[in-house]
C-alpha positions in Angstrom: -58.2 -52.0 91.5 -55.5 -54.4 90.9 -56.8 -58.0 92.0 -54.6 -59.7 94.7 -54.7 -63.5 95.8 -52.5 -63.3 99.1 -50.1 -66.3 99.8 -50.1 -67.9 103.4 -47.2 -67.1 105.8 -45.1 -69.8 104.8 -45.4 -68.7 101.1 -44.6 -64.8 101.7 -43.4 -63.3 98.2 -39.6 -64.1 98.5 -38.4 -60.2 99.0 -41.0 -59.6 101.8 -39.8 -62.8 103.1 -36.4 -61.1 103.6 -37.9 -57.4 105.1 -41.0 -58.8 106.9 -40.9 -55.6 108.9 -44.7 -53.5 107.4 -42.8 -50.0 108.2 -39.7 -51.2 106.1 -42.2 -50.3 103.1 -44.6 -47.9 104.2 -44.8 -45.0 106.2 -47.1 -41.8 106.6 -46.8 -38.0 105.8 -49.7 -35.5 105.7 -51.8 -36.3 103.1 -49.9 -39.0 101.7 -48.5 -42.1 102.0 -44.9 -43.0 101.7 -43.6 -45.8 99.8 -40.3 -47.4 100.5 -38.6 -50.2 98.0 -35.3 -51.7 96.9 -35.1 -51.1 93.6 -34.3 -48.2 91.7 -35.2 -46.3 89.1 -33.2 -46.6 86.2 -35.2 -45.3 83.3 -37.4 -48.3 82.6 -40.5 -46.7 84.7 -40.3 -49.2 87.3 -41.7 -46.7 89.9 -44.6 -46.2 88.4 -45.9 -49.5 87.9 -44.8 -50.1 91.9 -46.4 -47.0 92.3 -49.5 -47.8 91.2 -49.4 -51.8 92.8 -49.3 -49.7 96.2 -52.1 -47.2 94.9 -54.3 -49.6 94.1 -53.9 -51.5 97.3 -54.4 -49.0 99.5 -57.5 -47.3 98.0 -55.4 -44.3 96.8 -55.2 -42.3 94.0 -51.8 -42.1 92.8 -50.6 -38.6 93.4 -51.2 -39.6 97.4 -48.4 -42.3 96.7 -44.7 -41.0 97.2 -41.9 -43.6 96.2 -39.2 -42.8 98.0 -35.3 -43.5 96.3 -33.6 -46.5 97.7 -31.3 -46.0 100.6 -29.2 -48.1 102.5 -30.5 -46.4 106.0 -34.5 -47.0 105.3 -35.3 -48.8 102.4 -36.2 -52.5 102.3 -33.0 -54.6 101.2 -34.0 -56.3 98.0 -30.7 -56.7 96.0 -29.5 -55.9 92.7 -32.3 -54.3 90.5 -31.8 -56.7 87.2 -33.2 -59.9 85.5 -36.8 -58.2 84.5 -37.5 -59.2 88.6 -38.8 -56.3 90.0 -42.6 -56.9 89.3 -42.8 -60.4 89.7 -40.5 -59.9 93.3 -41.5 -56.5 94.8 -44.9 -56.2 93.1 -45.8 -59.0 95.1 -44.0 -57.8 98.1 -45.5 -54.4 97.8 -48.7 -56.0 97.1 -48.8 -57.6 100.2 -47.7 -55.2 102.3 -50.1 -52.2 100.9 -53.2 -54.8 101.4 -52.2 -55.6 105.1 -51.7 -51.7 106.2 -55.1 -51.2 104.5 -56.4 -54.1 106.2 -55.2 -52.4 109.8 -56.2 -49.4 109.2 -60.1 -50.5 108.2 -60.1 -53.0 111.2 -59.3 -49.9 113.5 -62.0 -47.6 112.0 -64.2 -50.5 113.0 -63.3 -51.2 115.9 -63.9 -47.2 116.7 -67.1 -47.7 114.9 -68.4 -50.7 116.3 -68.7 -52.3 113.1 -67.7 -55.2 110.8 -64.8 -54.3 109.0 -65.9 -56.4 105.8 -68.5 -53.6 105.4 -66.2 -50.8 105.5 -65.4 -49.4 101.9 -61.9 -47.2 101.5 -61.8 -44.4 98.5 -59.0 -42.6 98.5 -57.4 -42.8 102.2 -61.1 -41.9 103.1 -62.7 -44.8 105.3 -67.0 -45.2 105.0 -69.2 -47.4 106.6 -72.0 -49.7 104.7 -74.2 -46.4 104.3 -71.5 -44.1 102.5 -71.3 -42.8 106.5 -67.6 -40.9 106.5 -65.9 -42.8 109.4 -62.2 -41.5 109.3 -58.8 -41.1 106.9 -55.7 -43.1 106.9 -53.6 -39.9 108.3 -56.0 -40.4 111.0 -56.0 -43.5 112.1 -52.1 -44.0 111.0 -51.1 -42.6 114.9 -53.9 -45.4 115.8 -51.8 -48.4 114.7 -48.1 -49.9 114.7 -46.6 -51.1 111.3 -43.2 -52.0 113.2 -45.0 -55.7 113.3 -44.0 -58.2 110.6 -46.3 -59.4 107.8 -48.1 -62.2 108.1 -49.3 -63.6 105.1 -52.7 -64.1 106.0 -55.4 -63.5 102.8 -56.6 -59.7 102.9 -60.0 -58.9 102.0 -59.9 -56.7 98.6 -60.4 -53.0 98.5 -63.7 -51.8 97.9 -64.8 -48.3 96.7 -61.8 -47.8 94.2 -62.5 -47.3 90.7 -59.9 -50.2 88.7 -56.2 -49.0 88.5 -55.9 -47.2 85.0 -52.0 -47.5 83.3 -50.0 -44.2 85.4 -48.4 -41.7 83.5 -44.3 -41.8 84.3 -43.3 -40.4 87.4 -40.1 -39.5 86.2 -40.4 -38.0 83.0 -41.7 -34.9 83.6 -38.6 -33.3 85.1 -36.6 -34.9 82.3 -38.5 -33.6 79.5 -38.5 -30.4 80.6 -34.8 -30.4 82.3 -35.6 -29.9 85.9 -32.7 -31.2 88.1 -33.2 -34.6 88.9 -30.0 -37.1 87.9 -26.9 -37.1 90.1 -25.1 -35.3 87.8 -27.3 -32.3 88.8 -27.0 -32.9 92.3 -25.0 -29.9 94.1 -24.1 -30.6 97.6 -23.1 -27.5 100.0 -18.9 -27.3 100.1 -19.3 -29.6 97.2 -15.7 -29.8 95.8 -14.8 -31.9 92.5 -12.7 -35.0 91.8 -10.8 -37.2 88.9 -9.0 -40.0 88.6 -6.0 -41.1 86.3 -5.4 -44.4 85.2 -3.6 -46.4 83.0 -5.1 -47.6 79.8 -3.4 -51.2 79.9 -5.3 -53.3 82.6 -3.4 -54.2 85.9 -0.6 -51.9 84.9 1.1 -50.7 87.9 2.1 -46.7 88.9 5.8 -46.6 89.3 6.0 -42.9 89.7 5.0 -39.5 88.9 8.0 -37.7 86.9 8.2 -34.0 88.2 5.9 -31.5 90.1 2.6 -31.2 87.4 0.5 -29.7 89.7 3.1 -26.6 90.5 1.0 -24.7 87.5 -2.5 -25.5 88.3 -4.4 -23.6 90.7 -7.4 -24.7 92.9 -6.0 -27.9 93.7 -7.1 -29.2 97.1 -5.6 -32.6 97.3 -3.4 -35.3 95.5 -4.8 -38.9 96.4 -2.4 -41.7 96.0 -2.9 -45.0 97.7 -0.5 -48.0 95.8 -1.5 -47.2 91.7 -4.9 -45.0 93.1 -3.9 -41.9 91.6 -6.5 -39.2 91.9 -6.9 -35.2 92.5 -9.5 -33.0 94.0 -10.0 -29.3 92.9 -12.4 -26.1 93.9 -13.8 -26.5 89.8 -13.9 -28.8 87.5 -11.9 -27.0 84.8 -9.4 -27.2 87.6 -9.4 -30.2 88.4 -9.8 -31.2 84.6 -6.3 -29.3 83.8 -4.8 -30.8 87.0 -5.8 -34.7 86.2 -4.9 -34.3 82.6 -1.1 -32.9 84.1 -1.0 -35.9 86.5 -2.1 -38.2 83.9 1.1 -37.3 81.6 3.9 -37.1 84.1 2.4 -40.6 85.6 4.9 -43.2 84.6 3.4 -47.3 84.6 4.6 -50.7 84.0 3.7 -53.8 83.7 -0.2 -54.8 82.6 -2.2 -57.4 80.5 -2.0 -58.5 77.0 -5.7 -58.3 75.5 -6.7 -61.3 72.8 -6.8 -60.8 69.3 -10.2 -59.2 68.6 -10.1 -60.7 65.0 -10.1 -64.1 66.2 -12.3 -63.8 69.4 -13.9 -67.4 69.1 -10.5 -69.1 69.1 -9.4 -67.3 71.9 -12.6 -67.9 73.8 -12.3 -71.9 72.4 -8.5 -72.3 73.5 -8.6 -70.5 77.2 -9.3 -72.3 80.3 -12.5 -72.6 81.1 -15.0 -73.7 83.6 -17.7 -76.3 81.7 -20.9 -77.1 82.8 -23.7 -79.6 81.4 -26.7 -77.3 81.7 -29.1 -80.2 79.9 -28.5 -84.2 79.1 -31.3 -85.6 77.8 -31.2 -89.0 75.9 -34.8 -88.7 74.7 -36.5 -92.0 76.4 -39.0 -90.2 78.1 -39.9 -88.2 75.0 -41.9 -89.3 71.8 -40.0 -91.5 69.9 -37.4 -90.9 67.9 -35.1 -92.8 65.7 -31.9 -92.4 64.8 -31.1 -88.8 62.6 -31.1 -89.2 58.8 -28.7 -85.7 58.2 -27.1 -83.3 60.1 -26.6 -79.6 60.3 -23.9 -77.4 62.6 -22.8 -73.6 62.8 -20.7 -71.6 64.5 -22.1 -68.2 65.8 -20.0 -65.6 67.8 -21.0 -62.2 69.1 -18.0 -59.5 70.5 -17.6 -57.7 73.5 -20.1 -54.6 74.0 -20.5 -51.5 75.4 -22.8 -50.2 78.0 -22.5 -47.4 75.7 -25.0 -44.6 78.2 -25.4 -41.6 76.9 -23.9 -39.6 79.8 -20.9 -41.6 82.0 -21.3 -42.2 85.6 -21.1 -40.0 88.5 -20.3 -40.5 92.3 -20.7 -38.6 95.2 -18.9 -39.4 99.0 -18.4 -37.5 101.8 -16.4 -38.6 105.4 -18.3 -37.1 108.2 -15.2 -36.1 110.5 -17.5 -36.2 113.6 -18.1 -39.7 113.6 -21.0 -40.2 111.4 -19.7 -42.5 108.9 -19.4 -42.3 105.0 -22.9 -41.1 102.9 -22.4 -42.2 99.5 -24.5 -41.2 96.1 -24.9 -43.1 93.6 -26.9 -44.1 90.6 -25.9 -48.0 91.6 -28.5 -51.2 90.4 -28.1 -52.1 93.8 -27.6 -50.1 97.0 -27.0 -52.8 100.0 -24.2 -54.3 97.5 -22.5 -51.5 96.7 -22.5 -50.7 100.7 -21.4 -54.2 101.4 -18.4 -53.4 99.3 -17.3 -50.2 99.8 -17.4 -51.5 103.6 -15.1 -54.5 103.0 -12.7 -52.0 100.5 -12.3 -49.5 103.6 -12.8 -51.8 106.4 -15.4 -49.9 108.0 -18.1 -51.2 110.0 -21.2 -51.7 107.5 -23.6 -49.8 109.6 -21.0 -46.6 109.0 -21.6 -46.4 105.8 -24.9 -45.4 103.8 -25.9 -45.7 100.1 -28.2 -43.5 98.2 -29.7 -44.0 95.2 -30.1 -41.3 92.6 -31.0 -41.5 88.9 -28.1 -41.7 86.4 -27.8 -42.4 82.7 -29.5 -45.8 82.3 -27.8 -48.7 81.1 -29.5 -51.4 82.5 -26.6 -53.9 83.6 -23.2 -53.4 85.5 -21.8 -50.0 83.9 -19.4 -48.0 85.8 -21.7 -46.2 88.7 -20.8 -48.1 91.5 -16.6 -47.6 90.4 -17.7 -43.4 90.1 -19.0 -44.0 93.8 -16.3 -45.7 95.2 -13.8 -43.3 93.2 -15.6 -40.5 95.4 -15.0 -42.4 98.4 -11.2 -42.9 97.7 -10.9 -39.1 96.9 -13.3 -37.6 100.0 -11.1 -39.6 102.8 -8.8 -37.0 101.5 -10.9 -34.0 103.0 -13.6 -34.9 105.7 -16.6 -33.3 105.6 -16.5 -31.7 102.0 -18.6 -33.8 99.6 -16.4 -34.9 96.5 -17.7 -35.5 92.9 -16.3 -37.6 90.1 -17.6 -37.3 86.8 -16.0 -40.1 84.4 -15.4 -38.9 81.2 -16.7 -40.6 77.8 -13.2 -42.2 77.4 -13.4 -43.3 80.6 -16.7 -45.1 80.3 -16.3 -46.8 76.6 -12.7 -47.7 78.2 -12.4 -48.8 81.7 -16.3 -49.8 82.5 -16.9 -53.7 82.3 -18.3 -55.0 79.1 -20.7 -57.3 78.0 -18.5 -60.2 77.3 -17.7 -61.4 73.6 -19.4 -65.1 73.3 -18.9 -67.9 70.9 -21.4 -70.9 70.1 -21.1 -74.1 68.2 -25.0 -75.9 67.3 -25.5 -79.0 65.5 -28.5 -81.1 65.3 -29.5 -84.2 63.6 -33.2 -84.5 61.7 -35.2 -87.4 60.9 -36.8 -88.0 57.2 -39.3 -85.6 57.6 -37.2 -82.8 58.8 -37.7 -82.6 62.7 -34.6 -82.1 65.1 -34.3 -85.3 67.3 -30.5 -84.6 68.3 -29.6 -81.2 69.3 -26.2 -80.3 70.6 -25.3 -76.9 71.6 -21.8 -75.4 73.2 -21.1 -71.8 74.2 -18.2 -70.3 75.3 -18.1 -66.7 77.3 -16.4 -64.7 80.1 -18.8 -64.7 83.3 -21.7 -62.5 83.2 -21.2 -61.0 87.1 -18.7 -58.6 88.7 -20.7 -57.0 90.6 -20.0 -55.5 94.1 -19.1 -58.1 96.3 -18.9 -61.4 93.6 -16.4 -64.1 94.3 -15.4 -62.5 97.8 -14.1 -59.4 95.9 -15.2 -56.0 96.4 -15.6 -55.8 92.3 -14.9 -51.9 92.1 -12.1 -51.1 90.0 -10.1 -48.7 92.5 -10.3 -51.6 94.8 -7.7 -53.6 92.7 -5.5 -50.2 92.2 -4.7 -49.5 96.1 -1.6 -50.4 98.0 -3.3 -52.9 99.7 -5.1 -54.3 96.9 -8.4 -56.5 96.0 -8.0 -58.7 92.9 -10.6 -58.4 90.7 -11.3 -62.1 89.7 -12.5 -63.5 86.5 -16.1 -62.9 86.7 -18.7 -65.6 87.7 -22.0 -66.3 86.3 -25.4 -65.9 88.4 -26.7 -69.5 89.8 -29.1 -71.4 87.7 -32.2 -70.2 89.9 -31.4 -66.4 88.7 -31.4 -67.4 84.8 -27.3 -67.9 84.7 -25.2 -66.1 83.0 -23.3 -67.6 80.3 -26.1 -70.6 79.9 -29.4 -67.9 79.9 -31.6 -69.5 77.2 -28.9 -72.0 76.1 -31.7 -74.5 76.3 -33.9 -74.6 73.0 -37.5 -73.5 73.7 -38.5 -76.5 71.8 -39.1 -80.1 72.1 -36.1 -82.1 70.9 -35.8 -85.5 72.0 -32.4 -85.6 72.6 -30.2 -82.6 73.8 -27.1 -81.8 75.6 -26.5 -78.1 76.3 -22.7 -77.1 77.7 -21.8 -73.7 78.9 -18.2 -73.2 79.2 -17.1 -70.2 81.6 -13.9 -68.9 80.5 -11.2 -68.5 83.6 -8.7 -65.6 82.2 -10.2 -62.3 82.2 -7.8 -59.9 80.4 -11.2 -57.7 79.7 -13.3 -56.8 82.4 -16.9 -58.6 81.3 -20.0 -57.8 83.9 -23.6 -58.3 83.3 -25.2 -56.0 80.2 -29.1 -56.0 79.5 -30.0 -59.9 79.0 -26.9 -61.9 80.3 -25.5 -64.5 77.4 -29.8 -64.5 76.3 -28.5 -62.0 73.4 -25.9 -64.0 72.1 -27.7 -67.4 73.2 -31.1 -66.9 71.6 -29.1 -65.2 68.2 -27.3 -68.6 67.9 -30.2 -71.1 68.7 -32.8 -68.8 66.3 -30.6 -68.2 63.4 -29.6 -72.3 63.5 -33.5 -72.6 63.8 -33.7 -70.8 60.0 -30.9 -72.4 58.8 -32.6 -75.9 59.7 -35.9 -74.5 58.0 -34.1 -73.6 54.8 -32.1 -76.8 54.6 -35.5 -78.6 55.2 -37.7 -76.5 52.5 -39.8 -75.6 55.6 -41.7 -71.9 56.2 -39.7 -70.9 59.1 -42.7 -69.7 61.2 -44.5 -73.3 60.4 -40.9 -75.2 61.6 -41.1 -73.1 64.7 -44.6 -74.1 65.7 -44.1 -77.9 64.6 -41.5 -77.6 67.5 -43.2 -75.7 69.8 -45.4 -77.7 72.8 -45.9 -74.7 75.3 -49.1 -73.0 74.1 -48.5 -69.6 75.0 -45.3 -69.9 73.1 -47.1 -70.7 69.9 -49.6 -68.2 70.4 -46.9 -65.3 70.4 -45.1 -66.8 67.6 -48.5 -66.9 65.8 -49.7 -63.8 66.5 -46.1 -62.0 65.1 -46.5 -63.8 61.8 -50.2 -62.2 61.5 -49.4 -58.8 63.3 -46.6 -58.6 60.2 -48.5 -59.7 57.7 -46.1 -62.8 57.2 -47.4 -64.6 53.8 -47.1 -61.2 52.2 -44.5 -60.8 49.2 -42.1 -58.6 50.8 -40.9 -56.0 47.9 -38.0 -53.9 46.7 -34.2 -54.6 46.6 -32.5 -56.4 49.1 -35.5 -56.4 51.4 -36.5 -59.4 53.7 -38.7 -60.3 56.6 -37.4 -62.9 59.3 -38.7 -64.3 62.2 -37.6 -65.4 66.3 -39.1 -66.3 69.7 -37.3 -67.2 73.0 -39.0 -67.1 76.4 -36.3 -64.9 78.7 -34.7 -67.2 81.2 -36.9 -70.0 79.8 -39.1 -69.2 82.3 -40.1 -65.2 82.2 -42.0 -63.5 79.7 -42.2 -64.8 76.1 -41.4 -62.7 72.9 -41.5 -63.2 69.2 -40.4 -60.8 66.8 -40.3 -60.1 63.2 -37.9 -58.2 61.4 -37.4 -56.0 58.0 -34.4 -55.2 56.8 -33.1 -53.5 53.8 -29.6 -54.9 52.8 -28.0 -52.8 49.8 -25.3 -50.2 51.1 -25.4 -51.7 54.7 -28.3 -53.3 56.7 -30.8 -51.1 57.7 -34.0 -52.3 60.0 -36.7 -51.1 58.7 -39.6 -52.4 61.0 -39.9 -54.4 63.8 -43.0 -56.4 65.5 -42.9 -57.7 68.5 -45.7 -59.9 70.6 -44.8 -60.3 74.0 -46.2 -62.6 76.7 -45.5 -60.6 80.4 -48.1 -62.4 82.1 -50.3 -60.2 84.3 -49.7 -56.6 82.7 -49.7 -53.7 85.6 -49.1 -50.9 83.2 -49.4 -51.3 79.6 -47.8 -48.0 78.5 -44.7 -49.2 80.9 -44.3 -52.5 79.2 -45.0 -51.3 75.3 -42.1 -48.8 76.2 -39.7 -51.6 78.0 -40.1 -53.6 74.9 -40.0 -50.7 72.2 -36.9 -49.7 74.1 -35.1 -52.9 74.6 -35.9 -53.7 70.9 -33.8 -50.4 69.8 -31.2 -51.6 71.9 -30.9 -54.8 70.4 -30.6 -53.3 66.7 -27.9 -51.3 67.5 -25.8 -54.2 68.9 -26.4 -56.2 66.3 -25.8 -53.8 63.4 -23.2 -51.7 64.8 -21.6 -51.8 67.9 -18.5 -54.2 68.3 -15.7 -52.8 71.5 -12.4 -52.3 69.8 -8.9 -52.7 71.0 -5.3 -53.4 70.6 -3.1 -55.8 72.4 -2.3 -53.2 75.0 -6.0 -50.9 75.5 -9.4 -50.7 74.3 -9.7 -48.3 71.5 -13.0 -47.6 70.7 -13.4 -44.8 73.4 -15.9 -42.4 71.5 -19.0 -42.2 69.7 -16.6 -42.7 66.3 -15.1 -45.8 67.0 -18.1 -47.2 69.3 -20.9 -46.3 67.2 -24.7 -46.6 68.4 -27.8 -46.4 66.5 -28.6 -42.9 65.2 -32.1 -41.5 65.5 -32.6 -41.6 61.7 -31.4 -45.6 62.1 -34.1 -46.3 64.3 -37.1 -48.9 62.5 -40.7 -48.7 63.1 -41.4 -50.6 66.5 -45.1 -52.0 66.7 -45.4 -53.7 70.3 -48.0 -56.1 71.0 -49.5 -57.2 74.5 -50.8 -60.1 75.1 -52.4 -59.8 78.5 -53.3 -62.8 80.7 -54.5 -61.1 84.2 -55.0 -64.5 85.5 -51.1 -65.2 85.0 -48.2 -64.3 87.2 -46.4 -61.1 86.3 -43.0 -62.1 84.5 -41.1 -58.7 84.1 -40.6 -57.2 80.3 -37.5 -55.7 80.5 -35.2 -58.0 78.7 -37.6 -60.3 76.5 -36.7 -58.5 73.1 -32.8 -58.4 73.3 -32.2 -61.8 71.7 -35.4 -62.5 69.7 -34.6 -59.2 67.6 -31.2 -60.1 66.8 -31.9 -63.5 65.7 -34.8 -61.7 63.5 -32.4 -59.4 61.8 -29.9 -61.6 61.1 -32.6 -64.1 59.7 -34.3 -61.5 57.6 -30.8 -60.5 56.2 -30.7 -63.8 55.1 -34.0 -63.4 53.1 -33.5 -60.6 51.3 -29.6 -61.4 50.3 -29.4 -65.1 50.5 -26.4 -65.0 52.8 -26.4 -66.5 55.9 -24.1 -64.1 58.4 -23.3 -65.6 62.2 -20.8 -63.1 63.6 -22.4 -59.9 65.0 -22.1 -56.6 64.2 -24.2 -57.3 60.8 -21.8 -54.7 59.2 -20.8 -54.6 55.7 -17.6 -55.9 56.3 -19.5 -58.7 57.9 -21.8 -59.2 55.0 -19.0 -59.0 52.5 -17.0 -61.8 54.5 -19.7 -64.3 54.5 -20.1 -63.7 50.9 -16.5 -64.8 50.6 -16.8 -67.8 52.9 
């Protein structure tokens, strides 16, 4: 049984706040009880742990629970599924809504029964009286009561008669371990008929014309879609319609387009463009200890390049026009279904109430990849044949190409120490594209056919989420420590000849890499452990007990031995506000840098599935070593290059260290979400240990051996 302390009306959890409406969430089928929510399923298990919130809840074991996928035409509207929110924001919707269906369904047993509904126990759907007295079921009593009433906020008393909610086993991963159809890509719709489309590889290059007749030799063509510099095709197959967009794509003719930056000199480009600053902290100290003026000083430059969603299947779309009126049905593997509706509306101009949005599972990427573009590709291509269902598959070159990136950030730190060491000046600038292009940002649609048609949407230079949503650029700019005197600036670059979006973390990655490995430096420079320097900094408890507990879990006085091995150290709390990680890292740095082990002691708060947040954090902390090790988006001044797994390379199997996750569970704590705590503590704990076993300090990501070799140089 999962404990619940209900909030009053006023204080309704924020996305029950917005979808008040009880049969929004829940509905009943049979034997079983329907679950309806906003966000999706993306591969980070985030089903299960709502799944078992509602189980628990109701009284039910968890195979009487049925999530149902997130769609536009049923499903509660609760955004963008991001930011490590959907615990803390539709556990406690779903929370609150499971408790007060319970709470109607006991109070109408007892009213049938004549009895006090405080007495009534619920065990599986199955309603008792004070004796063990079998009174009625849910299924029962569901026709007896209306959930078309809003919530009310009002404290519910607890279940009784439910044993306490064990961790669930994955929903999902049963059909993906043993390959039973369950991704869009294995969706087949009936008359399902197949679509491409061709582009140019220089951004905002425009189709002049198509020289000849390419199609005239390919057969099963059903349609050529053109629509401004839209150029797309729809066959019977896809081998046909393979042949037939690789025909169009050579006898299509463009001009015109973008010059892309030098990607050797990144940081001056992001330095000299124009740019949008911000004072994210200015703090002159006075209501701090005191501090006098700094004895020595220390500054860095740090820098990080663009990045790659990098999933290991590209996105897919589906669309089909209903020529009888009924609107547009779009599916999609989309973070966010009511966004991508919004803007497939506004590209088309159709009323929003014609078109619906479902979600189905994808490749995982966690951030804006290229799903929503696959969908509204579809969309494009399907006008061109009403009633047939129409399905684009990108192609890997496609994805590593034309999907937004993870923009390429730049960071300049300095900080002044007194005599004994301690920072009492800290100054800290960072430079990056915007973090958000996502459906609908900055008025635009934000899907990439949009800005292609004859009667075009621009896609603007993208923006950064609002400083209640963790930012974008400025995510854990500010230092998790007490320094006296700070001033943090994030700088939002206005020019966006690469399309950036939001990737797994925001500018935490990059942030935390810069603030952790300056952190180290400052250790080193002061003849200071670096785990001690930490927690001389540290005020916020639970921050010093992660941070302790990672130097014990890893052993941290220990001699680490052999050649070119080292052991290095970071913490951040994500969004300075969310759940609080510190990791150590092991690296062996001979032929290249290769992580050897990785521990990691994480904060989350209140834990609802321990399995699901060892495997967010194990998974997120992979992630993070291949960014920082290996993957770096290449390009020339005309396209982006690296458009396979040769010149975008990810972390191989036989690459991947030894994770050890540690929980720290605090039930009486708020959930904080785990998704996206690791990313930045694991890079700065690379690059520190890198430092400890070669005795060269390395600031620019990928750690390559190029890298290596260039700071040696320095």
């Amino acid at each position: 049984m999962i404990d619940r302390v209900a909030a009053p009306r006023a204080t309704l959890p924020k996305d029950l706040a917005a979808n008040p409406r009880l049969a929004t969430w829940v509905g009943f089928e049979r034997d079983r009880v329907l679950v309806r929510v906003g966000k999706v399923e993306l591969g980070q298990g985030i089903l299960t742990a709502l799944a078992q919130i509602a189980a628990a809840e109701l009284g039910l074991r968890p195979d009487r629970v049925l999530m149902v996928a997130a769609d536009t035409a049923s499903s509660p509207d609760e955004g963008i599924t991001a930011g490590s929110m959907s615990v803390p924001e539709s556990g406690a919707a779903l929370r609150q809504v499971c408790a007060e269906v319970r709470w109607l369904l006991v109070r109408a047993a007892a009213r049938t029964a004549g009895c006090d509904p405080t007495e009534l126990s619920v065990a599986d759907g199955v309603i008792r009286d004070g004796g063990g007295r079998y009174l009625s079921t849910y299924w029962k009593l569901a026709a007896e009561i209306s959930l078309d009433v809003e919530a009310t906020g009002e404290p519910i008393p607890a279940a009784t008669g439910t044993a306490p909610a064990a961790d669930l086993p994955r929903l999902d991963l049963p059909d993906k371990v043993f390959g039973r159809p369950r991704f869009l890509h294995d969706l087949v719709l009936p008359g399902m008929v197949h679509g491409r489309v061709v582009r140019p590889t220089r951004r905002a290059a425009r189709l002049v014309e198509i020289a000849g007749e390419p199609l005239r030799a390919v057969s099963g063509v059903l349609a050529t879609v053109r629509d401004g510099s839209f150029l797309g095709v729809v066959a019977q197959r896809e081998d046909s319609v393979e042949r037939a967009a690789a025909a169009l794509g050579g006898a299509a003719v463009w001009r015109g387009g973008v010059e892309l930056p030098d990607e050797d000199d990144l940081t001056s480009y992001l330095r000299a463009a124009p740019s949008e600053a911000t004072v994210v902290r200015a703090r002159d100290g006075a209501d701090d200890r005191p501090a006098g003026p700094p004895m020595f000083g220390h500054s860095a430059a740090y820098s990080r390049p663009f990045l790659a969603h990098a999933s290991i299947a590209p996105s897919c779309g589906i669309a089909r026009w209903d020529p009888d009126g009924g609107g547009l049905t779009v599916w999609s593997h989309t973070q966010g279904v009511f966004p991508l509706r919004a803007a497939i509306a506004q590209a088309t101009s159709l009323p929003l109430d014609a078109v619906r949005v479902r979600h189905v599972e994808g490749a995982g990427c966690y951030g804006h990849n290229a799903a929503d573009d696959a969908a509204f590709d579809a969309v494009l291509l399907a006008r061109a044949l009403p009633g047939q269902p129409v399905r684009v598959q990108w192609s890997r070159r496609d994805e590593l190409g034309q999907a937004p990136f993870g923009p390429a950030m730049a960071a300049q730190v300095s900080a002044g120490l007194d005599g004994d060491g301690r920072v009492v000046e800290w100054t800290y600038d960072v430079w990056s594209n915007g973090h958000a292009s996502r459906p609908g940002y900055a008025g635009s649609p934000g899907l990439l056919a949009a800005a292609h048609l004859e009667r075009a949407f621009d896609l603007p230079a993208a923006v950064d989420p609002p400083p209640q949503r963790g930012g974008g650029t400025s995510r854990n700019a500010l230092p998790a420590y007490g320094f006296p005197r700070q001033r943090i600036t994030a700088h939002r670059v206005l020019t966006m000849p690469i399309r950036t979006s939001a990737l797994r973390s925001l500018g935490a990655f990059m942030n935390v890499f810069a603030i952790e490995s300056f952190m180290d430096e400052l250790a080193m420079l002061t003849g200071h452990d670096p785990v001690a320097y930490r927690l001389a900094h540290l005020t916020d408890e639970r921050a010093r007990a992660v941070v302790a507990q990672a130097a014990r879990a890893a052993s941290w006085d220990d001699t680490v031995t052999g050649e070119g091995r080292g052991r290095g150290i970071a913490f951040a709390r994500y969004k300075d506000r969310g759940a609080y990680c510190a990791v150590v890292a092991e690296v062996e740095a001979v032929q290249e840098v290769r992580v050897r082990r990785l521990v990691v002691v994480v904060d989350v708060g209140r834990v609802i599935n321990f399995d699901g947040v060892r495997n967010q954090i194990e998974g997120g902390a992979i992630q993070a070593t291949s960014w920082t090790v290996k993957e770096r988006v290449r390009f020339d001044r005309t396209a982006v290059t690296s458009t396979d797994w040769e010149s975008y390379p990810i972390l191989r199997f036989s690459e991947v260290p030894r994770v050890e996750v540690h929980v720290l569970n605090r039930p009486d704590a708020p959930s904080l979400g785990a998704g996206e705590a690791a990313q930045g503590p694991v890079a700065a704990a690379i690059a520190n240990a890198l430092f400890a076993a070669i005795g060269v300090r390395v600031r620019d990501l990928p750690l390559t051996a190029e890298r290596v070799i260039a700071a040696m140089d320095a």
